[in-house]
mmCIF file of the C-alpha atoms, coordinates in Angstrom:
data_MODEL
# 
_entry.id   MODEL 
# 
loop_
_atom_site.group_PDB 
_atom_site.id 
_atom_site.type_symbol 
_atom_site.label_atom_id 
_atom_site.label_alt_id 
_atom_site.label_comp_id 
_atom_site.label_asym_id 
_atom_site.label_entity_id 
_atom_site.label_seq_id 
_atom_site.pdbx_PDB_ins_code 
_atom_site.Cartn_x 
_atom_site.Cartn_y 
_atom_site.Cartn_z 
_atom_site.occupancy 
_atom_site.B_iso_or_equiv 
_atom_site.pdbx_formal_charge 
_atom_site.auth_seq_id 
_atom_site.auth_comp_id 
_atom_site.auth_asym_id 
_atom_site.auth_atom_id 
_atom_site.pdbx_PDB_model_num 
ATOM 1   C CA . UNK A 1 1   ? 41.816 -54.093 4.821   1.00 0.00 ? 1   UNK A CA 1 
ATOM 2   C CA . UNK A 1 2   ? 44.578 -55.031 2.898   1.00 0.00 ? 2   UNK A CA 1 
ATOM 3   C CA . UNK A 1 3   ? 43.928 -54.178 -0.369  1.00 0.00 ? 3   UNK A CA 1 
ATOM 4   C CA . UNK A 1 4   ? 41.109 -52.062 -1.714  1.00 0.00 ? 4   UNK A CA 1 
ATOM 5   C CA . UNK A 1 5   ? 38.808 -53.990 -2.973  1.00 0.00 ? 5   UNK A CA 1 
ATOM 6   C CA . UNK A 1 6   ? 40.602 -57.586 -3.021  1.00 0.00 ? 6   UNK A CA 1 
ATOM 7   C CA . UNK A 1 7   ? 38.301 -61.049 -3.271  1.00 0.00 ? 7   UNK A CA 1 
ATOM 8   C CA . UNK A 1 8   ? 37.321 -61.384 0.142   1.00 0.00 ? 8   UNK A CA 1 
ATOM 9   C CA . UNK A 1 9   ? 38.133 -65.452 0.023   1.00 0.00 ? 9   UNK A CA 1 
ATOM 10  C CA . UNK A 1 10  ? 41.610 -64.170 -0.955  1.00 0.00 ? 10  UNK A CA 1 
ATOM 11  C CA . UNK A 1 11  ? 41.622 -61.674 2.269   1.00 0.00 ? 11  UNK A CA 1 
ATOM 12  C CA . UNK A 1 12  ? 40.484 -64.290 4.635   1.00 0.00 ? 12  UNK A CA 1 
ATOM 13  C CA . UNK A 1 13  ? 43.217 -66.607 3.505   1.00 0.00 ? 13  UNK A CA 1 
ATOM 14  C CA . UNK A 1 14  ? 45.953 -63.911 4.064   1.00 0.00 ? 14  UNK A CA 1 
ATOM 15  C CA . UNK A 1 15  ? 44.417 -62.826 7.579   1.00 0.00 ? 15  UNK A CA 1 
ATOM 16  C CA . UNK A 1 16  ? 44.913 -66.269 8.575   1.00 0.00 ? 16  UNK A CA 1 
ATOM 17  C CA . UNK A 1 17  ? 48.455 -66.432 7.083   1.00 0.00 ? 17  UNK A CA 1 
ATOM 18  C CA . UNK A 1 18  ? 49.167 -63.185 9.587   1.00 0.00 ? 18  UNK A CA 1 
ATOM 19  C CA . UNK A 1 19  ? 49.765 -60.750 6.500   1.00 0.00 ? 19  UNK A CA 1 
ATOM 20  C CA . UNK A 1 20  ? 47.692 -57.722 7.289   1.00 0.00 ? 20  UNK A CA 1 
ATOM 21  C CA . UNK A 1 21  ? 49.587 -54.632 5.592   1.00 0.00 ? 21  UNK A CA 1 
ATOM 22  C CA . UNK A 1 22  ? 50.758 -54.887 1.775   1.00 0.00 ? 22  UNK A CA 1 
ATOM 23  C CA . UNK A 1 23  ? 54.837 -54.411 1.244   1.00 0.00 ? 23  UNK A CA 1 
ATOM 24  C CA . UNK A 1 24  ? 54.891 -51.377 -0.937  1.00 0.00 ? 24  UNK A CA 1 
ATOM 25  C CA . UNK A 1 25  ? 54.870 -53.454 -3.790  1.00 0.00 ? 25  UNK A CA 1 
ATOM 26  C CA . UNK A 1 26  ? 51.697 -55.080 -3.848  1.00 0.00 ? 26  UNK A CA 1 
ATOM 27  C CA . UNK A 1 27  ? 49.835 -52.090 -2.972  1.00 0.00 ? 27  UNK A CA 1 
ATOM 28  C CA . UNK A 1 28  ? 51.483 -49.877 -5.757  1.00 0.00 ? 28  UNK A CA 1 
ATOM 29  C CA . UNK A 1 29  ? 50.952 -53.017 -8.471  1.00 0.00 ? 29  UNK A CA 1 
ATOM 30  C CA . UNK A 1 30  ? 47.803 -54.304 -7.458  1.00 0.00 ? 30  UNK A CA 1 
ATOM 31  C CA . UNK A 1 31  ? 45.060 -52.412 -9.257  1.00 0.00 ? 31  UNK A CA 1 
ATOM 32  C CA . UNK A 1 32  ? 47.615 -51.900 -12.317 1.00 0.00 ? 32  UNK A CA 1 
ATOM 33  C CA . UNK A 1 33  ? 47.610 -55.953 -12.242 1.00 0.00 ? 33  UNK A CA 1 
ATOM 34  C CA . UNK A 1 34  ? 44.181 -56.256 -12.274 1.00 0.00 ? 34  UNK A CA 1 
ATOM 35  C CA . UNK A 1 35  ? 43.436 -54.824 -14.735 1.00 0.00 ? 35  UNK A CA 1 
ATOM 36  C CA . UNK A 1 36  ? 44.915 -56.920 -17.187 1.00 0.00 ? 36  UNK A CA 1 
ATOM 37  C CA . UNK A 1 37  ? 47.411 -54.412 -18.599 1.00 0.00 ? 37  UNK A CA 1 
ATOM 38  C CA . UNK A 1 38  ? 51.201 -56.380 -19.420 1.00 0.00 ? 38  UNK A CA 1 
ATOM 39  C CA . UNK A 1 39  ? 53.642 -55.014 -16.654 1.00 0.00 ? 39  UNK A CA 1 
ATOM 40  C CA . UNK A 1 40  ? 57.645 -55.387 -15.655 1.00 0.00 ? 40  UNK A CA 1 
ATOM 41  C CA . UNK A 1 41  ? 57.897 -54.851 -12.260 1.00 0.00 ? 41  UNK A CA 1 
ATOM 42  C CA . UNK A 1 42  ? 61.350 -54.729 -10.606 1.00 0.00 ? 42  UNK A CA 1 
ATOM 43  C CA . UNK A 1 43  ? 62.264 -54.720 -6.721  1.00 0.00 ? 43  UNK A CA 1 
ATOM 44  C CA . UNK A 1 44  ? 65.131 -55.944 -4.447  1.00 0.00 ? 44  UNK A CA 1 
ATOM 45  C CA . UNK A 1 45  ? 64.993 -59.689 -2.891  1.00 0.00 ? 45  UNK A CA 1 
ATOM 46  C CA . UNK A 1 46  ? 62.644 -59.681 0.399   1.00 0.00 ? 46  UNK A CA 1 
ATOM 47  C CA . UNK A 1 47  ? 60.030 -56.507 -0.704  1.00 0.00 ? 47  UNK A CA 1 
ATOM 48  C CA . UNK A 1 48  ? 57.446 -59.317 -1.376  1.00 0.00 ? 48  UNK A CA 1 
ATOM 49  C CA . UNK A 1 49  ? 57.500 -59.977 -5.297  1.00 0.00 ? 49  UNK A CA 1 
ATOM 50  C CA . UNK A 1 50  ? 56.314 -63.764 -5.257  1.00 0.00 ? 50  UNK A CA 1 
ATOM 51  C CA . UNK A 1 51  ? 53.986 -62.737 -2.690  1.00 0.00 ? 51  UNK A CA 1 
ATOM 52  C CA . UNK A 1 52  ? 52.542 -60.446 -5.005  1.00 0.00 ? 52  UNK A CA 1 
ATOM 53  C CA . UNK A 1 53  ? 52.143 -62.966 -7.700  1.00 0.00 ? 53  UNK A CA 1 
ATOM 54  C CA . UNK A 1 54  ? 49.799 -65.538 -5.636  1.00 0.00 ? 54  UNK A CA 1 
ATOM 55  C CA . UNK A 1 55  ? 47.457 -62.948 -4.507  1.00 0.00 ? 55  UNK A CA 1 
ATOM 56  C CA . UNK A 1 56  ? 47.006 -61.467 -7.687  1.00 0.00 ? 56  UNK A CA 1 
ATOM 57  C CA . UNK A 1 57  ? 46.863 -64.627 -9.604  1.00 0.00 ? 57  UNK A CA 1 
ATOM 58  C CA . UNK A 1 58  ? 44.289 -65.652 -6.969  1.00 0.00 ? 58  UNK A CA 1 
ATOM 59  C CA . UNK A 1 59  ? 42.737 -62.532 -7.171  1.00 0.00 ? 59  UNK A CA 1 
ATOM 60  C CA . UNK A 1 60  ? 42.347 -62.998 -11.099 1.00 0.00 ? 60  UNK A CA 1 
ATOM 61  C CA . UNK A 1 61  ? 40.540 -66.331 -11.448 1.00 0.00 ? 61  UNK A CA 1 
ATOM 62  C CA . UNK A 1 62  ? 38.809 -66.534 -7.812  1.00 0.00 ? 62  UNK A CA 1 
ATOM 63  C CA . UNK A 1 63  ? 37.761 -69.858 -8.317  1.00 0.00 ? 63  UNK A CA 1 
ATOM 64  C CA . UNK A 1 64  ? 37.732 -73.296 -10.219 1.00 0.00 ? 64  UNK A CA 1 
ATOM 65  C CA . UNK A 1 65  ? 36.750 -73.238 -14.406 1.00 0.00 ? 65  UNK A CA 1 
ATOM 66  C CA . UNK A 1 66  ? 36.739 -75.576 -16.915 1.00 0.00 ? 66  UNK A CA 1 
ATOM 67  C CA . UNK A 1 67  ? 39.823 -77.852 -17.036 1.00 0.00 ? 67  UNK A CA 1 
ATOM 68  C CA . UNK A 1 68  ? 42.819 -75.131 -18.466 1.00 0.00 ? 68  UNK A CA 1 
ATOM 69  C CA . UNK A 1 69  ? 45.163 -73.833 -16.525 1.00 0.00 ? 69  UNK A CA 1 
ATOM 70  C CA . UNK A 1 70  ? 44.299 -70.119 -16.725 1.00 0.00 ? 70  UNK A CA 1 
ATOM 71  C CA . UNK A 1 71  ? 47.558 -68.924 -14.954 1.00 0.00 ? 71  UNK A CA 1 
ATOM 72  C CA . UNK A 1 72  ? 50.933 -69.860 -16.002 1.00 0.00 ? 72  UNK A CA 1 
ATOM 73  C CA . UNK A 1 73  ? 54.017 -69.145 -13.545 1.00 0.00 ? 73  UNK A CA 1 
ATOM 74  C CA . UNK A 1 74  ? 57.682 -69.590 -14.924 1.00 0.00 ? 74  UNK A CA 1 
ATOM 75  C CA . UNK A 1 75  ? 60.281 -69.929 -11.838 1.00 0.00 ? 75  UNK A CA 1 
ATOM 76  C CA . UNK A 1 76  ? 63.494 -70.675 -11.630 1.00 0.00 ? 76  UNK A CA 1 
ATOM 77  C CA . UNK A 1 77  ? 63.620 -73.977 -9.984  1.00 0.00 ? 77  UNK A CA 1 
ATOM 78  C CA . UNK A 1 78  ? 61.786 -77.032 -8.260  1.00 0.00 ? 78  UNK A CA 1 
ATOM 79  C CA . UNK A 1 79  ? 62.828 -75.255 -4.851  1.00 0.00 ? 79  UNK A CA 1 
ATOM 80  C CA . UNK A 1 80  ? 60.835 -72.125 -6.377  1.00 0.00 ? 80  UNK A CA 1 
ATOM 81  C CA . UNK A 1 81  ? 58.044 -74.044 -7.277  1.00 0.00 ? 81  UNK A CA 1 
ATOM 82  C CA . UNK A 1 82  ? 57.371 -75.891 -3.980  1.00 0.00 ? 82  UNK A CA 1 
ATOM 83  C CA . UNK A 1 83  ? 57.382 -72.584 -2.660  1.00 0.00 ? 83  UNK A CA 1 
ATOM 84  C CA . UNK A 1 84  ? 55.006 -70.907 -5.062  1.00 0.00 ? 84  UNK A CA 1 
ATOM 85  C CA . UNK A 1 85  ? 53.068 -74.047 -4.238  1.00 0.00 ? 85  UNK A CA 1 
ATOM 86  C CA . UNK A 1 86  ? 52.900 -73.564 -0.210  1.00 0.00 ? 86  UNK A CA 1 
ATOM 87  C CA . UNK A 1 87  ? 52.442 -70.107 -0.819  1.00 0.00 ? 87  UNK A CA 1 
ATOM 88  C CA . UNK A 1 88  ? 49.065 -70.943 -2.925  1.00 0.00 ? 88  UNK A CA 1 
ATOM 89  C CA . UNK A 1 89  ? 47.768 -73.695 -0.402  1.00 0.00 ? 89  UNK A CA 1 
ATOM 90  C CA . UNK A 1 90  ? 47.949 -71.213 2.614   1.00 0.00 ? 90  UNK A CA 1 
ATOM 91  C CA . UNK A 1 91  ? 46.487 -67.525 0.615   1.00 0.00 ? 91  UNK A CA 1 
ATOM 92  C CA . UNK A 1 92  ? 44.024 -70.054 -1.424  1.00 0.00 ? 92  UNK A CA 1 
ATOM 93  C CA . UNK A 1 93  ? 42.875 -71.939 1.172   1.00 0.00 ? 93  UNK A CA 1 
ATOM 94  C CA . UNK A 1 94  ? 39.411 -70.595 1.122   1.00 0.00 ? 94  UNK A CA 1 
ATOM 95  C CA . UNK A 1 95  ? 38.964 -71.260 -2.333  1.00 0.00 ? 95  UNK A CA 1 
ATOM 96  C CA . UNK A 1 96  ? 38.758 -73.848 -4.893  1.00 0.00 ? 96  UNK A CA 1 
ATOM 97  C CA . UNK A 1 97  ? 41.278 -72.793 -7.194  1.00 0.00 ? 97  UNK A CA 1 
ATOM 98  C CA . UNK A 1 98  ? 43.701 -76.039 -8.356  1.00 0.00 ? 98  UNK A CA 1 
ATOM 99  C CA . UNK A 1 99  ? 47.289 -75.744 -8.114  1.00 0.00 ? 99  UNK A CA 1 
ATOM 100 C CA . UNK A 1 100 ? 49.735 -77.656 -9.431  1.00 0.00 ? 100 UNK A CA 1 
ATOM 101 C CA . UNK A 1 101 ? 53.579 -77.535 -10.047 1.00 0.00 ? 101 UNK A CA 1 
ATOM 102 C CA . UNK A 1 102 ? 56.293 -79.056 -12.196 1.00 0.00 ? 102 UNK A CA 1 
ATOM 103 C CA . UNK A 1 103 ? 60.162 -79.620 -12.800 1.00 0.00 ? 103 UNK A CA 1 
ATOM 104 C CA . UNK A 1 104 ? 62.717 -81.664 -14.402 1.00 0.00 ? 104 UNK A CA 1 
ATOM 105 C CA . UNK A 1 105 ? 63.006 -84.330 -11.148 1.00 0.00 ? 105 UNK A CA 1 
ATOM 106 C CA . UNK A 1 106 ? 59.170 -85.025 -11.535 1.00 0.00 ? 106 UNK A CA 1 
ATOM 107 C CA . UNK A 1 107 ? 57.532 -88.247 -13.965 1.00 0.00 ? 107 UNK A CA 1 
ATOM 108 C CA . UNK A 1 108 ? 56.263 -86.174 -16.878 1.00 0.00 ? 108 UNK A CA 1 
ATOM 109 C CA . UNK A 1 109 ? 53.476 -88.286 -17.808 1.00 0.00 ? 109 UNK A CA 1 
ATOM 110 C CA . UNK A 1 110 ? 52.233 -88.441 -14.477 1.00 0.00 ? 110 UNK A CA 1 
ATOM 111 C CA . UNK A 1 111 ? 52.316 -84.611 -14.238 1.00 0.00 ? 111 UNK A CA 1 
ATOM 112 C CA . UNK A 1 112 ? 50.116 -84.536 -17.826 1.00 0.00 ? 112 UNK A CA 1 
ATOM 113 C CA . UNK A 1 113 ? 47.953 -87.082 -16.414 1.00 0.00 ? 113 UNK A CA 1 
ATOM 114 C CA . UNK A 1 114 ? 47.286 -84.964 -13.198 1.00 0.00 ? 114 UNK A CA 1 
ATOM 115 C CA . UNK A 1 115 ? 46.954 -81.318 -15.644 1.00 0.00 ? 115 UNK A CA 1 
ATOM 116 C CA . UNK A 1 116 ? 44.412 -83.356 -17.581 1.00 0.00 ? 116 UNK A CA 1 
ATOM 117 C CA . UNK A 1 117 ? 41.840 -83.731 -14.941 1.00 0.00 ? 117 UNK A CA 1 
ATOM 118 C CA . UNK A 1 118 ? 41.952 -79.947 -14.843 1.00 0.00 ? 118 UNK A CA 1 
ATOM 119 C CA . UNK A 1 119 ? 43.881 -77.216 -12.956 1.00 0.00 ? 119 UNK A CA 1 
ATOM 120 C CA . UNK A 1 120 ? 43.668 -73.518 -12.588 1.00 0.00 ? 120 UNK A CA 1 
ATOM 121 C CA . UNK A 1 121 ? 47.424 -72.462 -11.901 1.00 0.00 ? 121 UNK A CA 1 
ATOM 122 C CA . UNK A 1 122 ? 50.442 -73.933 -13.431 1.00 0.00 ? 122 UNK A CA 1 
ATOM 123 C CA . UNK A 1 123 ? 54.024 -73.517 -11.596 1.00 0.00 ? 123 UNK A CA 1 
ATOM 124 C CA . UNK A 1 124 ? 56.849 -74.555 -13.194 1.00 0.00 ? 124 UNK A CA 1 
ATOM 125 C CA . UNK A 1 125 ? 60.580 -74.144 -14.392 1.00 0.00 ? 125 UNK A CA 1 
ATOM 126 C CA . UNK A 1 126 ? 61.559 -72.917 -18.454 1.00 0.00 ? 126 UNK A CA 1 
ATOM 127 C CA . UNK A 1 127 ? 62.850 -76.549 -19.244 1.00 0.00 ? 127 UNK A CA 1 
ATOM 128 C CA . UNK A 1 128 ? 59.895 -78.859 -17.926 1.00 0.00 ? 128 UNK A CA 1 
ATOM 129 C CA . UNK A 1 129 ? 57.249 -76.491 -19.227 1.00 0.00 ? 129 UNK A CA 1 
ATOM 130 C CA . UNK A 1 130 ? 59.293 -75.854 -22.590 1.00 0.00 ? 130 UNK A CA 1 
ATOM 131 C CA . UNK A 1 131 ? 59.160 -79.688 -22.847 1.00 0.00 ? 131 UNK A CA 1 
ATOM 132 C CA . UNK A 1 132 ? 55.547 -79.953 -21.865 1.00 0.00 ? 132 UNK A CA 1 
ATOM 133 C CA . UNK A 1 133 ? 54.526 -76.926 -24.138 1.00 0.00 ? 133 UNK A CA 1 
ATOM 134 C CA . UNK A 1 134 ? 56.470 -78.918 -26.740 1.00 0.00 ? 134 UNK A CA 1 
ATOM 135 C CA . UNK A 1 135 ? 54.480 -82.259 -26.777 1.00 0.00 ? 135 UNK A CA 1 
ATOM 136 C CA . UNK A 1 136 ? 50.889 -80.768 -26.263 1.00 0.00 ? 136 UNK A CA 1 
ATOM 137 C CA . UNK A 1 137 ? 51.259 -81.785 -22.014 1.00 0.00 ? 137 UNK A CA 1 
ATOM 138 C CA . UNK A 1 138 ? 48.831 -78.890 -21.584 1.00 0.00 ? 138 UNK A CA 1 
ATOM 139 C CA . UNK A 1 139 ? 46.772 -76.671 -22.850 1.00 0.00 ? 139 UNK A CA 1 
ATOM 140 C CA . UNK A 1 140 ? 47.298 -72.568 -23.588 1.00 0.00 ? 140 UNK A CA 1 
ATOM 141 C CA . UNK A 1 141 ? 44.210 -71.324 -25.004 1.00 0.00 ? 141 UNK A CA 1 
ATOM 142 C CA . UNK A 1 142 ? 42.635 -70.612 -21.893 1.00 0.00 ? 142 UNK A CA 1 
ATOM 143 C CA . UNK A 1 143 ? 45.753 -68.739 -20.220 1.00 0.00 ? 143 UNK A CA 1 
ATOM 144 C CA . UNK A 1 144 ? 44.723 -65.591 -18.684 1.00 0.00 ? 144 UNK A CA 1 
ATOM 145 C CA . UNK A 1 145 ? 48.057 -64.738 -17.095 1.00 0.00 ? 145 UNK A CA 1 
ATOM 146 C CA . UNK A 1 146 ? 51.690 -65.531 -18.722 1.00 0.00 ? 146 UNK A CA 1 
ATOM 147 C CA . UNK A 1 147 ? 54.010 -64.976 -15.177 1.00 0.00 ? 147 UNK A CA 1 
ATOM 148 C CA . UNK A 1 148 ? 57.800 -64.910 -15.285 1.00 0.00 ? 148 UNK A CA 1 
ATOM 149 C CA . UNK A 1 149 ? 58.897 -64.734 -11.770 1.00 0.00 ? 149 UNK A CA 1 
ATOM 150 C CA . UNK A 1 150 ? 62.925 -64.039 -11.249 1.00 0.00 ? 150 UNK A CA 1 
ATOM 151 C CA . UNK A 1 151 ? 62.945 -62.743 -14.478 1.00 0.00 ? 151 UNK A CA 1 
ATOM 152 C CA . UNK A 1 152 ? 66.880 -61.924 -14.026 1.00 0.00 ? 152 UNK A CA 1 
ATOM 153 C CA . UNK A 1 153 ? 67.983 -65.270 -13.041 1.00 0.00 ? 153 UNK A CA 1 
ATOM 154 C CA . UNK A 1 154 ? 65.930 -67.179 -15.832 1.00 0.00 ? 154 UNK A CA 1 
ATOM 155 C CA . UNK A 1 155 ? 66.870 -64.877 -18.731 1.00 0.00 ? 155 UNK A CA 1 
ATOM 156 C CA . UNK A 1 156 ? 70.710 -64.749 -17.331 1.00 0.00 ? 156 UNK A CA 1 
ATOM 157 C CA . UNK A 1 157 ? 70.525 -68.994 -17.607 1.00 0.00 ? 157 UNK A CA 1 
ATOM 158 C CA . UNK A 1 158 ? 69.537 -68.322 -21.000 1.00 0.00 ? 158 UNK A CA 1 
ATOM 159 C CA . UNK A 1 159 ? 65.846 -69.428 -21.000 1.00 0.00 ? 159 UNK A CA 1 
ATOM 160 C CA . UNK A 1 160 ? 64.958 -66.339 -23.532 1.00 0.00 ? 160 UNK A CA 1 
ATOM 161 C CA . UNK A 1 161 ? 63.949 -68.667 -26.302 1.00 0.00 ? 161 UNK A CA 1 
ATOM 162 C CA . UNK A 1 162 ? 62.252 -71.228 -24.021 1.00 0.00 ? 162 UNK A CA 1 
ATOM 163 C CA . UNK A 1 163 ? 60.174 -68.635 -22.605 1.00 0.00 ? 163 UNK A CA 1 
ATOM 164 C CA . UNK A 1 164 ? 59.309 -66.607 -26.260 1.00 0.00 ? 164 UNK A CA 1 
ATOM 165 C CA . UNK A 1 165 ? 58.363 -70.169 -27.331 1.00 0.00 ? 165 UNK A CA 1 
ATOM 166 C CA . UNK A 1 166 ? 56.001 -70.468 -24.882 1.00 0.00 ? 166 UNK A CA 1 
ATOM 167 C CA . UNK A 1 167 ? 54.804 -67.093 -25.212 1.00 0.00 ? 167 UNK A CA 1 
ATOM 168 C CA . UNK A 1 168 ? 54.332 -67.156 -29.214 1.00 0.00 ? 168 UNK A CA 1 
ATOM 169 C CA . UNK A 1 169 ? 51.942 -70.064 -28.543 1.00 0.00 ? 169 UNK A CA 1 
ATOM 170 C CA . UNK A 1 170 ? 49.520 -68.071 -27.113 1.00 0.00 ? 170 UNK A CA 1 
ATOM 171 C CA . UNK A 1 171 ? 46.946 -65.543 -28.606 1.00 0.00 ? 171 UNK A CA 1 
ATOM 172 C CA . UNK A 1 172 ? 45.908 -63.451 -26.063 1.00 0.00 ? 172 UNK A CA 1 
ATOM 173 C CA . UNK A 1 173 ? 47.039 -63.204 -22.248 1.00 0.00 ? 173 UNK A CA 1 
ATOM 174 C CA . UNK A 1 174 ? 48.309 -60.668 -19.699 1.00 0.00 ? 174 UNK A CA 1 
ATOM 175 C CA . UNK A 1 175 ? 52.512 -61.147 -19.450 1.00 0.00 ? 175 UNK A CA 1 
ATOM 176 C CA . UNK A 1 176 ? 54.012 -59.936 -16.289 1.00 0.00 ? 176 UNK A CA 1 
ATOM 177 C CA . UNK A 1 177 ? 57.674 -59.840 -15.390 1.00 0.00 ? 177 UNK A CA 1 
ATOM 178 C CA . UNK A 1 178 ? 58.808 -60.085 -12.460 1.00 0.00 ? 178 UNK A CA 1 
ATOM 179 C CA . UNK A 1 179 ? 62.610 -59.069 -11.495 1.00 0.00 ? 179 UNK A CA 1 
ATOM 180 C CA . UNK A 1 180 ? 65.670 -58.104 -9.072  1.00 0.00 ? 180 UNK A CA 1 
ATOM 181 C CA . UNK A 1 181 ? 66.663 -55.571 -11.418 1.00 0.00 ? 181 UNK A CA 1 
ATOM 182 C CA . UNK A 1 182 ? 65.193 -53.940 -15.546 1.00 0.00 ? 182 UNK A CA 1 
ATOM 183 C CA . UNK A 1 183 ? 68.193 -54.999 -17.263 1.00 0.00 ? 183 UNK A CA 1 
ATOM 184 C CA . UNK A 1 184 ? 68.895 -54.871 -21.218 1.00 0.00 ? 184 UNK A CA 1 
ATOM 185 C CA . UNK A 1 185 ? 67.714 -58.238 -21.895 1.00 0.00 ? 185 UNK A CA 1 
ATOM 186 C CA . UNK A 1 186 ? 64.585 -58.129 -19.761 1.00 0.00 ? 186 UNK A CA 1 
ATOM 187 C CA . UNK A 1 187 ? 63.922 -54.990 -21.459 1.00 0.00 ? 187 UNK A CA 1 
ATOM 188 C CA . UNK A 1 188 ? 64.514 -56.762 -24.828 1.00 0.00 ? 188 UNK A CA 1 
ATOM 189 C CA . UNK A 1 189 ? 62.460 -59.735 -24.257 1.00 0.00 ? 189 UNK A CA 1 
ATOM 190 C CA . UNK A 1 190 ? 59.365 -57.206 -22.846 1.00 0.00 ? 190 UNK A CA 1 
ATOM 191 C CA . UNK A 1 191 ? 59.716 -55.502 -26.106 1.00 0.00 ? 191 UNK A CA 1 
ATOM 192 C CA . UNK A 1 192 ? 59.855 -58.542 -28.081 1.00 0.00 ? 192 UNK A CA 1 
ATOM 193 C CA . UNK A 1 193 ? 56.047 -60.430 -26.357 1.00 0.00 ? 193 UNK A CA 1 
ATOM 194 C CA . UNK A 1 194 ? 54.161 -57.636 -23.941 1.00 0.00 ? 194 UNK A CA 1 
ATOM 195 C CA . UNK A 1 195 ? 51.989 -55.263 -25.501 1.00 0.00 ? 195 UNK A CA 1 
ATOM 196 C CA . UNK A 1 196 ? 53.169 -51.665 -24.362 1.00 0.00 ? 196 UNK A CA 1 
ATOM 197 C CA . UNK A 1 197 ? 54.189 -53.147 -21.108 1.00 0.00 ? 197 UNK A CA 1 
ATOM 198 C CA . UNK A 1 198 ? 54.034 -50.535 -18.022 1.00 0.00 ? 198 UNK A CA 1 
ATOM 199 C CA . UNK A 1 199 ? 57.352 -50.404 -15.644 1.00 0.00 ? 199 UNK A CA 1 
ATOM 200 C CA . UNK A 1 200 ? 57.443 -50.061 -12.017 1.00 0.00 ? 200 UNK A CA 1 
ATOM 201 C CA . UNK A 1 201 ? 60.918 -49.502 -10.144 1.00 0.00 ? 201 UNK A CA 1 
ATOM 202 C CA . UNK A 1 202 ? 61.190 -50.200 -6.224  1.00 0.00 ? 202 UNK A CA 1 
ATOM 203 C CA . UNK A 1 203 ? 64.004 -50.282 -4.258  1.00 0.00 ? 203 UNK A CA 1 
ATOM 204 C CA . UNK A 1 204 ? 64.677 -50.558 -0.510  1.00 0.00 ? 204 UNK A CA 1 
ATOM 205 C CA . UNK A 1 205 ? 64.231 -46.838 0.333   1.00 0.00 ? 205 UNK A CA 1 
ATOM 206 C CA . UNK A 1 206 ? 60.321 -47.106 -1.297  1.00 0.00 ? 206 UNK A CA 1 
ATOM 207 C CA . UNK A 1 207 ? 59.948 -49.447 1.029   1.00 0.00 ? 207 UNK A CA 1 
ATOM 208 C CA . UNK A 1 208 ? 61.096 -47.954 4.371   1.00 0.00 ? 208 UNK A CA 1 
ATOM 209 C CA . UNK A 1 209 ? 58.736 -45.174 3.625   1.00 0.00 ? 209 UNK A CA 1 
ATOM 210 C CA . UNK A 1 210 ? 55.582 -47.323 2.932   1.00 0.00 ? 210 UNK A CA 1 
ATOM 211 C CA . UNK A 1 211 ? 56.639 -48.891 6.509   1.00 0.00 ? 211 UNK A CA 1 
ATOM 212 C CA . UNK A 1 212 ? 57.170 -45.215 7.717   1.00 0.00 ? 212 UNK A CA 1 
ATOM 213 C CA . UNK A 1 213 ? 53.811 -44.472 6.489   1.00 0.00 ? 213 UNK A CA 1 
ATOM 214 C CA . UNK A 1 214 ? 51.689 -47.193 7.787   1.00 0.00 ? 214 UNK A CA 1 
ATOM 215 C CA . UNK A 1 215 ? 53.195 -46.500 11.410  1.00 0.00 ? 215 UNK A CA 1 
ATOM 216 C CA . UNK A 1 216 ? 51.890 -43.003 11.888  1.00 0.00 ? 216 UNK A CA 1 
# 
């Protein structure tokens, strides 16, 4: 099993995608996650943080509803969102769930056009999304999960007000960060849009003893 008690369409998906044990990570996050709590969650490049967000955003919504994106990932840049993308087609692949990603290269009225018929998940960098947030290209009230993957790199390009834009917009949702390191302006933004966010620390040495662990 791979996680305790994990969506079994979700399980099947990462069977097939040969990922069988959780990085330390996803197994210390994952029930904290789902339960809907707002979390900042800091570990090292290569310990399996975007990983973490597909199978917990799949997780989440398990399947197709209404026409709203219910999930809403921030990343860095196109290159990060084709990624997030691929990531979702292979761990989703036994589900319904609609995925769809945006950036500054791409036709922005096509990209409305194609959130209009309906997705679940939507991927995308600050500016595109700032701009789409901006002129009513889609829709918030629905979001169940506000995602800020590379947290560092976004806030250190100086997306803060981009992202608390998009963040004021919406009522009610779950806000996770997700970052290399907790610095002072991750910490400041947290403060500023989570609700008495929960922290988790990992660095490389958590992670040799999770591997340490699983091998005895």
């Amino acid at each position: 099993m791979f996680l305790k008690k994990i969506n079994p369409s979700l399980l099947q998906g990462l069977e097939e995608a040969g990922l069988t044990k959780p990085t330390g990570v996803q197994k210390e996050t994952f029930g904290t996650i789902k339960s809907g709590v707002d979390c900042v969650i800091a570990a090292p490049d290569g310990m399996g943080k975007t990983v973490t967000i597909v199978i917990n955003v799949i997780q989440r919504l398990e399947k197709a509803f209404e026409q709203s994106p219910r999930a809403l990932v921030i990343v860095q840049d196109k290159a990060k969102v084709l990624e997030m993308e691929e990531l979702f087609k292979q761990y989703a692949k036994h589900t319904d769930l609609r995925v769809y990603g945006v950036y500054e290269q791409g036709d922005i009225d096509y990209d409305k056009n194609q959130i209009s018929v309906g997705i679940d998940v939507l991927i995308g960098t600050p500016g595109r999304l700032n701009n789409m947030f901006s002129s009513a290209g889609f829709d918030v009230n629905r979001l169940k999960m506000f995602i800020l993957d590379d947290a560092n790199v976004i806030l250190k390009a100086r997306h803060d007000t981009k992202v608390m834009r998009m963040s004021d917009g919406i009522i009610k949702t779950q806000r996770l960060f997700f970052t290399e390191a907790i610095t002072e302006r991750i910490e400041s933004l947290a403060d500023r849009i989570m609700i008495e966010p929960l922290f988790f620390e990992f660095d490389e040495h958590d992670e040799q003893e999770e591997q340490e662990e699983v091998t005895k």
